[in-house]
C-alpha beads as a LAMMPS data file, in Angstrom:
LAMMPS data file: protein, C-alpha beads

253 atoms
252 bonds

1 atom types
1 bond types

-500.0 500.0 xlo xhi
-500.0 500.0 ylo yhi
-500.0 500.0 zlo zhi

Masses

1 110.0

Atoms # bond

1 1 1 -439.678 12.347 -316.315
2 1 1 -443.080 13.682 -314.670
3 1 1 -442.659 14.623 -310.856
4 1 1 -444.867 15.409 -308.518
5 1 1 -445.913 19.560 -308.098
6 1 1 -443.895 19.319 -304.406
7 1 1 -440.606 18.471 -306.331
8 1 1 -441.299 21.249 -309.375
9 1 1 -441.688 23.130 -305.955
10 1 1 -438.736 22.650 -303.660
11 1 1 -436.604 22.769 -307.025
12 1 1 -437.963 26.030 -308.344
13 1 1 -437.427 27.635 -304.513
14 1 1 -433.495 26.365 -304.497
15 1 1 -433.124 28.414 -307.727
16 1 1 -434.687 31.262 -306.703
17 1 1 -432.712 31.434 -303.638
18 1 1 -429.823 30.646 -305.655
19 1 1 -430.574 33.871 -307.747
20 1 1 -431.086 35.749 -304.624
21 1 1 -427.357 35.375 -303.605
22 1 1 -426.295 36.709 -306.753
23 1 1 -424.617 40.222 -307.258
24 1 1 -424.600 40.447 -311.286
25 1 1 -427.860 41.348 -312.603
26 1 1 -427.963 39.399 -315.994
27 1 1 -426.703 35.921 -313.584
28 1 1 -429.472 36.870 -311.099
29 1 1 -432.512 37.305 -313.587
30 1 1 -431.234 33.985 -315.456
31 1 1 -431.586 31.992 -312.337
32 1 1 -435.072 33.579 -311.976
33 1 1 -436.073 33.010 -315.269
34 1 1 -434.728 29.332 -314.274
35 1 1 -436.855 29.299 -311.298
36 1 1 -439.821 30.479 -313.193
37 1 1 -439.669 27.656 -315.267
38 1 1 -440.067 25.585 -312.039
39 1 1 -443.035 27.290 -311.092
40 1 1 -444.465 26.371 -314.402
41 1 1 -443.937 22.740 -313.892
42 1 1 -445.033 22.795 -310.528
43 1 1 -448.516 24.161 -311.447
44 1 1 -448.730 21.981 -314.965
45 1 1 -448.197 19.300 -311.840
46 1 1 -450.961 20.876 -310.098
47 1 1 -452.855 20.688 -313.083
48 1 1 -452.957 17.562 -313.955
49 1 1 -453.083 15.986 -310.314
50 1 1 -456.977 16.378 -308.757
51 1 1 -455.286 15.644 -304.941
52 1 1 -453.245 18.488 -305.094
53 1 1 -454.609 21.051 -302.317
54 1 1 -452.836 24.395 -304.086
55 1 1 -454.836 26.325 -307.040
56 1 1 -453.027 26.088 -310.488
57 1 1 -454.136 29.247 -310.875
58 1 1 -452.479 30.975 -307.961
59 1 1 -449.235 29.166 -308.643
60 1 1 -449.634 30.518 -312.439
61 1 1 -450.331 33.911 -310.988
62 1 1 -447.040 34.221 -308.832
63 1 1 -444.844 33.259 -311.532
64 1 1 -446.093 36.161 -313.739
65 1 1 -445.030 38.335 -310.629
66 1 1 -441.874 37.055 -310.551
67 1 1 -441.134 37.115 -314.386
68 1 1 -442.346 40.789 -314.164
69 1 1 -439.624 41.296 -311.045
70 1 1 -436.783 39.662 -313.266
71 1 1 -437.295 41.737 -316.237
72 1 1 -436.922 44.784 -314.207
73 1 1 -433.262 43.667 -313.325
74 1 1 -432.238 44.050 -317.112
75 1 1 -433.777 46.572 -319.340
76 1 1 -433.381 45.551 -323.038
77 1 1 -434.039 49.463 -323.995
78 1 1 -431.039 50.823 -322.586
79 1 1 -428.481 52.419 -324.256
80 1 1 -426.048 49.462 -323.053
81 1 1 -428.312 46.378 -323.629
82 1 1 -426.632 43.306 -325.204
83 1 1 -428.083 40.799 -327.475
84 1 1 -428.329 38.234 -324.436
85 1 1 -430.370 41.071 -322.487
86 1 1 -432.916 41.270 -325.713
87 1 1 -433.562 37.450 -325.871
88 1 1 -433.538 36.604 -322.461
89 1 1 -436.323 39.352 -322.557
90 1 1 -437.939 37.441 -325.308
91 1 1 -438.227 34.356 -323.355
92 1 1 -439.507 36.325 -320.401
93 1 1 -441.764 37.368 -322.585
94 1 1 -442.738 34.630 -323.639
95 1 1 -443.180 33.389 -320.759
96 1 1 -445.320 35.465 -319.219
97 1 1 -448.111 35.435 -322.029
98 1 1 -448.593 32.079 -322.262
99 1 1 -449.148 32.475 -318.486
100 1 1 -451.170 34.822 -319.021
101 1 1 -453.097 33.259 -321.756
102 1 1 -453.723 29.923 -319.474
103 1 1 -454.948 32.129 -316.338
104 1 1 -457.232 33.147 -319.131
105 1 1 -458.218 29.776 -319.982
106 1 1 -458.689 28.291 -316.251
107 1 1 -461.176 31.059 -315.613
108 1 1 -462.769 31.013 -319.206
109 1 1 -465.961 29.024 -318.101
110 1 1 -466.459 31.894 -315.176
111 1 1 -465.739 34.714 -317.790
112 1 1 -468.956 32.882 -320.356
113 1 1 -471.420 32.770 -317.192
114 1 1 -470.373 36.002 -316.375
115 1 1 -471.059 37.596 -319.613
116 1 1 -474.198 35.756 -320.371
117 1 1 -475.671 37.409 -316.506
118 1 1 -474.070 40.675 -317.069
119 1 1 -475.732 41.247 -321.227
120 1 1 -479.168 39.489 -319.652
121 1 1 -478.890 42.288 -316.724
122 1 1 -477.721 44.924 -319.458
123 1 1 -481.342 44.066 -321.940
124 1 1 -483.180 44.150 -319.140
125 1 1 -482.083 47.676 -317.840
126 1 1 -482.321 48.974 -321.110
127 1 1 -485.765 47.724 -321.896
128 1 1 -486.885 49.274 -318.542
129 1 1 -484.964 52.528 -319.378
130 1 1 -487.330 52.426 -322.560
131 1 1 -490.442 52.671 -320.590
132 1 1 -491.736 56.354 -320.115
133 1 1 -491.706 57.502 -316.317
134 1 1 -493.856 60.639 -315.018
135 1 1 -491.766 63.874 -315.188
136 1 1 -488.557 62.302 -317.448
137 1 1 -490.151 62.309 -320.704
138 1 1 -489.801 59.329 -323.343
139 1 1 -486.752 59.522 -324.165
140 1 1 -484.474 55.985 -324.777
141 1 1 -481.208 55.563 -322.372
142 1 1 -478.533 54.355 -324.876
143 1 1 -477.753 50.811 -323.639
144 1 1 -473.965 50.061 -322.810
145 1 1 -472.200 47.332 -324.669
146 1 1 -472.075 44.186 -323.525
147 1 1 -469.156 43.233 -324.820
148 1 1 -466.445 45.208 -322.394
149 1 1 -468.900 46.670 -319.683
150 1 1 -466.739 49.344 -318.550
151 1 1 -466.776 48.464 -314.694
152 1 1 -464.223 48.029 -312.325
153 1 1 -464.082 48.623 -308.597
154 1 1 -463.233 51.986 -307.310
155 1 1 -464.422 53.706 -311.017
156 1 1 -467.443 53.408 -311.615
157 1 1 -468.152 56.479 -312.794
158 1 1 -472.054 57.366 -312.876
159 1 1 -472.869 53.978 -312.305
160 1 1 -474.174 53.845 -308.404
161 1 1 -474.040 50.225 -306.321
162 1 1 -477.001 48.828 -304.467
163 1 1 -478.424 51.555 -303.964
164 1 1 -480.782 54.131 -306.310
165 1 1 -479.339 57.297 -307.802
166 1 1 -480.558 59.893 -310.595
167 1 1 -478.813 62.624 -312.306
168 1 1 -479.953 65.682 -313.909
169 1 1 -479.908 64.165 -316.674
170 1 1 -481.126 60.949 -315.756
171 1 1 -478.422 58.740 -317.486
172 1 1 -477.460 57.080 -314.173
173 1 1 -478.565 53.546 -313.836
174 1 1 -478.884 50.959 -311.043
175 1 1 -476.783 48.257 -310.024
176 1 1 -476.804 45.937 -307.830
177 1 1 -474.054 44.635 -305.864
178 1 1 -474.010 41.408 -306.996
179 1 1 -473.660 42.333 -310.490
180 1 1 -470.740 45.031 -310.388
181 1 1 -468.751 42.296 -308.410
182 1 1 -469.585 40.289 -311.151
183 1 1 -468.371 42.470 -314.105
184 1 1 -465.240 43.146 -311.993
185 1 1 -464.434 39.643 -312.240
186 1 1 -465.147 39.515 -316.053
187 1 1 -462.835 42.297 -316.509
188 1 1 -460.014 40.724 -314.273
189 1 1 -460.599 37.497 -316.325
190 1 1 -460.801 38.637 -320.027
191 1 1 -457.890 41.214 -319.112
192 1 1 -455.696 37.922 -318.551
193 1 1 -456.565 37.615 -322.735
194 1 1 -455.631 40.879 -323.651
195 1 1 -452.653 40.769 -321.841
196 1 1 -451.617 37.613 -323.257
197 1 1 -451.983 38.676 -326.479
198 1 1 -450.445 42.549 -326.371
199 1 1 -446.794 41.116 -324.307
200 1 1 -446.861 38.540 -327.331
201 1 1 -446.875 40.832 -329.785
202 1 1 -444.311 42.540 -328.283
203 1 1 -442.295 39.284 -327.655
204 1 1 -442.099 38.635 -331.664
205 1 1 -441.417 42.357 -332.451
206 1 1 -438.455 42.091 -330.288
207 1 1 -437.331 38.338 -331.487
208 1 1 -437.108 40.258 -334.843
209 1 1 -433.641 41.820 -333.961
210 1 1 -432.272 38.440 -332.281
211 1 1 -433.664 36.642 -335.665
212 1 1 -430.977 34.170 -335.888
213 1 1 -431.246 33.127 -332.264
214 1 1 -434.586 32.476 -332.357
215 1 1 -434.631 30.379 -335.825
216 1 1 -432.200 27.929 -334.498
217 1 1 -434.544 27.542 -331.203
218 1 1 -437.034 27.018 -333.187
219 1 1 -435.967 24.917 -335.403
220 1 1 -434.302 22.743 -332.257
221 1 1 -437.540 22.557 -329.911
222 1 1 -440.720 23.527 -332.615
223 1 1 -441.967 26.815 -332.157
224 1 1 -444.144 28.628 -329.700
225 1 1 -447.268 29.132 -330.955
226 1 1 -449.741 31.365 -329.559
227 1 1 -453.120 29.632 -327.990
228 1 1 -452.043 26.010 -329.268
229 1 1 -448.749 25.517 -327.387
230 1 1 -449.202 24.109 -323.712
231 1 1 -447.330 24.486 -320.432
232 1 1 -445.223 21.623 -321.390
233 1 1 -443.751 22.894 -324.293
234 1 1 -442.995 26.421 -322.915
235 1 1 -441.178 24.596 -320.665
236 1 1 -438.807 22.657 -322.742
237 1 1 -438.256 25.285 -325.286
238 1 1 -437.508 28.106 -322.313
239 1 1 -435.113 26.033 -320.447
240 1 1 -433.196 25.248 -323.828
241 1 1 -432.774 29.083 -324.768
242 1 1 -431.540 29.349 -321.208
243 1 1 -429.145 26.749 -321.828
244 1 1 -427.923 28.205 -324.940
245 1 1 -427.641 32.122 -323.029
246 1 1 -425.317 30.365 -320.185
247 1 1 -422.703 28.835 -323.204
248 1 1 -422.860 32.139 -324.993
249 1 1 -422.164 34.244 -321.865
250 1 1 -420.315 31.600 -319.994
251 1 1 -422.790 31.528 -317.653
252 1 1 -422.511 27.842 -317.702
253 1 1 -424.804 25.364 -315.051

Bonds

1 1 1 2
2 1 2 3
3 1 3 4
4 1 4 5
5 1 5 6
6 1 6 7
7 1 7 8
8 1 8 9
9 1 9 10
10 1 10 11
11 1 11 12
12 1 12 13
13 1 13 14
14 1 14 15
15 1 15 16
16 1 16 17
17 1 17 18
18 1 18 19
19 1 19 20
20 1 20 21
21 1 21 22
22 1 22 23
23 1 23 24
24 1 24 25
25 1 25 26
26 1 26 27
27 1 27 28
28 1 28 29
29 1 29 30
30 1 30 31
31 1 31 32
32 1 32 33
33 1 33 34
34 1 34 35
35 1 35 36
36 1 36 37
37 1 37 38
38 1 38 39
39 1 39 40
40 1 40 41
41 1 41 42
42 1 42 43
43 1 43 44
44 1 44 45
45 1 45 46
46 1 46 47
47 1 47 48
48 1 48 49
49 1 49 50
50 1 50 51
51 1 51 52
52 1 52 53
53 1 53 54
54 1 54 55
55 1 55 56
56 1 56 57
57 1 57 58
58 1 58 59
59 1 59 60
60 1 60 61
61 1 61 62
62 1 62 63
63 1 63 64
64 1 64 65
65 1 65 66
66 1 66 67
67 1 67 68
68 1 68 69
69 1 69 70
70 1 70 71
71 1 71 72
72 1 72 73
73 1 73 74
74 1 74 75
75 1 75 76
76 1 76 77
77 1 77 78
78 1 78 79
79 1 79 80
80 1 80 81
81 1 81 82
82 1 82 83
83 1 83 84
84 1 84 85
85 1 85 86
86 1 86 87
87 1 87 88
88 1 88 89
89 1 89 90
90 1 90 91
91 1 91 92
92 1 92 93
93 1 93 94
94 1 94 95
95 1 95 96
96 1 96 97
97 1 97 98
98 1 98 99
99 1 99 100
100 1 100 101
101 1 101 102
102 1 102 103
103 1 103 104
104 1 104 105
105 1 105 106
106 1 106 107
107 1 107 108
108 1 108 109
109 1 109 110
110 1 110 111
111 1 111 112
112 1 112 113
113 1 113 114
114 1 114 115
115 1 115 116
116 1 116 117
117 1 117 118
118 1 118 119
119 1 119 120
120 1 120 121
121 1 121 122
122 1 122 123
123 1 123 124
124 1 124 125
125 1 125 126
126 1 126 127
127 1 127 128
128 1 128 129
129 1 129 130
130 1 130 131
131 1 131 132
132 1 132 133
133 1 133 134
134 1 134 135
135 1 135 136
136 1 136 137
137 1 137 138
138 1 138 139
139 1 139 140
140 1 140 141
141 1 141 142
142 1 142 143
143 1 143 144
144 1 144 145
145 1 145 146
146 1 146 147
147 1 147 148
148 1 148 149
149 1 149 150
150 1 150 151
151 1 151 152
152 1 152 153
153 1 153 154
154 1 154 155
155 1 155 156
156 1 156 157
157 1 157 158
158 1 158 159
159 1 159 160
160 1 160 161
161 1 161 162
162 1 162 163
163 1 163 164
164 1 164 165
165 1 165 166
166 1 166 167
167 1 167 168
168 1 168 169
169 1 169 170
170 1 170 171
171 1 171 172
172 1 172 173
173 1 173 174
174 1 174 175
175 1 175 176
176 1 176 177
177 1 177 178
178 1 178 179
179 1 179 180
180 1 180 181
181 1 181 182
182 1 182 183
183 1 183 184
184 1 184 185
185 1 185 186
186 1 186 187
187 1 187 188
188 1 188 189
189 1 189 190
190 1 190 191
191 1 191 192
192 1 192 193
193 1 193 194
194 1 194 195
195 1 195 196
196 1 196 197
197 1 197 198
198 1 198 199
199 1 199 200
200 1 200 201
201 1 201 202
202 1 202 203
203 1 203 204
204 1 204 205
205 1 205 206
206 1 206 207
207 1 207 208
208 1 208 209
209 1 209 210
210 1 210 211
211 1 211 212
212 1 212 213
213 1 213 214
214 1 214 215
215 1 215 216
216 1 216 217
217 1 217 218
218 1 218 219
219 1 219 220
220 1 220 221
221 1 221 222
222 1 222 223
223 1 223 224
224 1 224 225
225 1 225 226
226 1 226 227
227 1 227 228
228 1 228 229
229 1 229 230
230 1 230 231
231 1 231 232
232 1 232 233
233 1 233 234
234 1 234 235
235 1 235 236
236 1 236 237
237 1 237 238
238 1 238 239
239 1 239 240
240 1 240 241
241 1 241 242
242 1 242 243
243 1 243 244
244 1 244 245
245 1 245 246
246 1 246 247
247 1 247 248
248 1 248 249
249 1 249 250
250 1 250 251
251 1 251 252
252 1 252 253
């Protein structure tokens, strides 16, 4: 049954309280994990409902925060990790880069207006930089790529802000205000992408050791597939791994 975000809410914060109260760290950062999957309902919810007041996007956002906080209560490297610790790991995971991914996808339209301002800005500077000036000589400024304009706030490296600057060298270049906010927010946006992809790849190298766990989810709720499986189904197929951890620990709801 579809509820409204509210419920996915008030249901998500009773688990995560629930969690809170617990002493044993693999109990606690199931609960989580539980309550994350919650979260992800409530902000499909938001999603799909225009009259919702809360962002989607921030709800997304918090649960990746709060994945990241439950895998630091079991680390799957130690010495003494179990096979539950590795795939409840997995589905954290999992998890988190297909949150990833959609905070990627939410703010995709931004990222393609961004990048068509930022490479427009980019020609033009280097078309100016072509342009001979009195005293510097003829020689061509290499123009940076506009692929991954290597911006971000607080390094910017020779690259001045509003206001005019010129090295000895004269490789330091202009740019406006505007436009380094501007290719900070590209950054934050396509880094949503790369993350999405790099904890996935990581997810399936470590579902490799719990093979035969993973197989039978699979094979139960259809796989997760990267960039064509929605919020929906990352739903269903978490909570039934969880579900399968609590019999096989006796962890059982």
């Amino acid at each position: 049954r579809n509820y409204s975000a509210d419920h996915y809410l008030q249901e998500a914060k009773k688990l995560k309280h629930n969690a809170d109260a617990l002493s044993d760290r693999f109990e606690k950062a199931v609960y989580y994990l539980d309550a994350v999957v919650s979260f992800i309902e409530c902000g499909n919810a938001l999603e799909k409902s225009a009259q919702e007041s809360k962002s989607p996007f921030l709800m997304y956002s918090e649960t990746v925060e709060l994945i990241k906080y439950t895998m630091k209560l079991k680390n799957y490297l130690a010495p003494d990790a179990t096979a539950a610790d590795k795939r409840l790991t997995v589905l954290c995971l999992r998890c988190q880069s297909l949150l990833y991914l959609r905070l990627f996808k939410l703010k995709k339209e931004n990222a393609l207006k961004y990048s068509k301002t930022l490479t427009e800005h980019l020609k033009n500077s280097y078309n100016n930089s072509q342009a001979p000036s009195p005293g510097l000589g003829s020689k061509a400024v290499g123009m940076p790529s506009p692929v991954s304009p290597k911006l971000s706030p607080g390094n910017s490296g020779n690259y001045s802000s509003g206001a005019s600057s010129a090295s000895a060298s004269g490789s330091s270049v202009t740019i406006p205000q505007k436009i380094h906010q501007m290719a900070a927010s590209y950054v934050q946006v396509t880094s949503n992408f790369l993350y999405a992809t790099e904890i996935w790849d990581q997810a399936e190298q470590l579902s490799k050791e719990q093979k035969e766990f993973f197989a039978e989810l699979d094979k139960a709720m259809g796989p997760l597939i990267f960039n064509a499986s929605i919020m929906a189904d990352l739903v269903r197929y978490t909570r039934q791994g969880l579900h399968w951890l609590r019999q096989d620990t006796k962890l059982i709801s």
